[in-house]
C-alpha positions as CSV (number, residue, x, y, z in Angstrom):
1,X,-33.5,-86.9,-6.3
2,X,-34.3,-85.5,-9.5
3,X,-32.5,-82.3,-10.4
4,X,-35.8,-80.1,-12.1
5,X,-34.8,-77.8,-14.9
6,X,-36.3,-74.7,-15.2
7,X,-36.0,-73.1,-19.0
8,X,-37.3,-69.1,-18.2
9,X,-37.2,-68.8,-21.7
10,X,-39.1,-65.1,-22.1
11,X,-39.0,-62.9,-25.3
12,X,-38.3,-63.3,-28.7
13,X,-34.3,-63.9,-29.9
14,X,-32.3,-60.8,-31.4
15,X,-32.1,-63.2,-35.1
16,X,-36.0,-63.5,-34.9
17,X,-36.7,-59.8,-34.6
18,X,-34.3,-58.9,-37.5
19,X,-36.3,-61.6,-39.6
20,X,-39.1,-59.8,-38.2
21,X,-38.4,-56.7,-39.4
22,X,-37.0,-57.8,-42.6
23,X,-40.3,-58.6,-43.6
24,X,-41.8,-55.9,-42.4
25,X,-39.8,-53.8,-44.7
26,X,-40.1,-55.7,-47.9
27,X,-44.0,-55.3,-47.0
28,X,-43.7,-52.2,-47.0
29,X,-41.6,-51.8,-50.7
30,X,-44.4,-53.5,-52.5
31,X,-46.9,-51.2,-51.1
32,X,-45.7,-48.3,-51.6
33,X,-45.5,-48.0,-55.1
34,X,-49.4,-48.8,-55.3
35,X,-50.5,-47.0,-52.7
36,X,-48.6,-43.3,-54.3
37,X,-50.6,-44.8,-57.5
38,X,-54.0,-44.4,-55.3
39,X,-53.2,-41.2,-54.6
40,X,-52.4,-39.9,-57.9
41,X,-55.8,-41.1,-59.3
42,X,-57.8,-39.6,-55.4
43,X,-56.1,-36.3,-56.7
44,X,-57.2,-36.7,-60.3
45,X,-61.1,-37.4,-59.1
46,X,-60.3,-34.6,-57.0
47,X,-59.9,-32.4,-59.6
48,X,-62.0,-33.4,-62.3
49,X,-64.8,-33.3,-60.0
50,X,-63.9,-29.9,-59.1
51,X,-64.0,-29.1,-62.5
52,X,-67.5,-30.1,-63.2
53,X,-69.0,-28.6,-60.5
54,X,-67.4,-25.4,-61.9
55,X,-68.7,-26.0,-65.0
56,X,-72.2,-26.0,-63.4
57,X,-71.5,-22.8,-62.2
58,X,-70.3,-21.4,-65.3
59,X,-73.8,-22.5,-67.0
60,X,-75.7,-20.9,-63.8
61,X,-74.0,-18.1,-64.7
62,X,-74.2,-17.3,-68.2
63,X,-78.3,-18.8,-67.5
64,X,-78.3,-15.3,-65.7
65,X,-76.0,-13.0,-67.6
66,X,-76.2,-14.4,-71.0
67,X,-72.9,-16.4,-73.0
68,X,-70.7,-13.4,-73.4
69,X,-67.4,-13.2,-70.6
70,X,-67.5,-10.1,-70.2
71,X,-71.2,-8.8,-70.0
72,X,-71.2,-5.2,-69.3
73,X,-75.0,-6.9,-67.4
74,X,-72.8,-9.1,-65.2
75,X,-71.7,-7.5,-61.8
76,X,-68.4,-9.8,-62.0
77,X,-66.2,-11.5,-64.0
78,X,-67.0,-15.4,-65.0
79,X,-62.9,-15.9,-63.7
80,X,-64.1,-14.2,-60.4
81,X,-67.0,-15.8,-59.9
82,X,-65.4,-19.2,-61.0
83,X,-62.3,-18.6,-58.6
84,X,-64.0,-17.7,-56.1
85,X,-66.6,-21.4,-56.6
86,X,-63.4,-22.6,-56.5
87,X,-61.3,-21.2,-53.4
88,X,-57.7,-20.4,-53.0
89,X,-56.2,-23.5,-53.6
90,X,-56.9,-23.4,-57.2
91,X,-56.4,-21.5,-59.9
92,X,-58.7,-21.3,-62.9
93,X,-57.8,-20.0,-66.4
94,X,-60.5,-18.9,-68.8
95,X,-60.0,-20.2,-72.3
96,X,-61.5,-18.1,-75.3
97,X,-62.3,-14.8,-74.0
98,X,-60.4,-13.3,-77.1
99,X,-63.6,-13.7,-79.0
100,X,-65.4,-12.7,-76.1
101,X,-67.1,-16.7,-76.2
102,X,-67.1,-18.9,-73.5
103,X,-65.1,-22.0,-75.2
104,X,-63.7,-23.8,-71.2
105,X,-61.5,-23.0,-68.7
106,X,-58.2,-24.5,-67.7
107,X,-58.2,-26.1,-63.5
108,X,-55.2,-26.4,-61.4
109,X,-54.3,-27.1,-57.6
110,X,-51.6,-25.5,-56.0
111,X,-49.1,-27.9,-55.2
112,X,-50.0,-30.6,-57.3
113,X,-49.4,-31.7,-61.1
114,X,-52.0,-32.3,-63.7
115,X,-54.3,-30.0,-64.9
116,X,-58.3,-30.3,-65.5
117,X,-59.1,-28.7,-68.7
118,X,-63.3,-28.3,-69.4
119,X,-64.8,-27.2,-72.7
120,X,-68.2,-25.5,-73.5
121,X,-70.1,-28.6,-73.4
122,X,-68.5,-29.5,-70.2
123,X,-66.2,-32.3,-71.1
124,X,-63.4,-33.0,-69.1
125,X,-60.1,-34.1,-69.6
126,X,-57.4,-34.4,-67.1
127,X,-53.7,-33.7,-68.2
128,X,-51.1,-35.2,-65.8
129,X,-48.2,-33.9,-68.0
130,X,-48.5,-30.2,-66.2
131,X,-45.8,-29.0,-63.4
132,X,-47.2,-28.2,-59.8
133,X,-48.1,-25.0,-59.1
134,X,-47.0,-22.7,-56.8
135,X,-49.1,-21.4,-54.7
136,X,-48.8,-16.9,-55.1
């Protein structure tokens, strides 16, 4: 008689796991370099979009109150009325208001770097060199 061998061979061996996870983790080094870079640029678009629609608000409101910042017409400041378009996680600077002229504004979120920086005509440019802000 035949002596049957039975191999219950179930699971995986301790060496194949390691590879396992070996690869797993160099996966995950070469992602995530790019995938902080995609969330650097979603918090750029973020903010430059922010910053237009702003802008839009800013020409809604001078459309109503006239160009000058402060208007003794206009029930509120253009910095109110834009901080409060634009909420508490952001803070907006109004540029120019020495010569009482509306020349842009200056956006930034709390907590993150870069700036958005929009002139009169309501071109944008996004400055990454900034510091994060923190929030008051």
């Amino acid at each position: 008689m035949k002596l049957i061998r039975k191999n219950n061979k179930k699971g995986f061996t301790l060496v194949e796991l390691i590879v396992v996870i070996a690869i797993i983790g160099i996966l995950a080094l070469i992602l995530l370099p790019a995938i902080s870079g995609y969330v650097g640029r979603a918090d750029e678009s973020s903010l430059t979009a922010s910053a237009r629609a702003l802008h839009t608000t800013a020409v809604l409101h001078f459309s109503e109150f006239g160009t000058g910042v402060n208007n003794e017409k206009d029930p509120k400041t253009l910095k109110d009325v834009l901080q409060a378009e634009a909420g508490n996680d952001y803070k907006v600077t109004i540029t120019g208001v020495a010569t009482d002229d509306y020349s842009g504004f200056k956006l930034q979120k709390y907590g993150k770097k870069g700036e958005a920086i929009v002139d009169a005509n309501g071109n944008v440019k996004y400055v990454k060199e900034t510091g994060a802000l923190e929030k008051p």
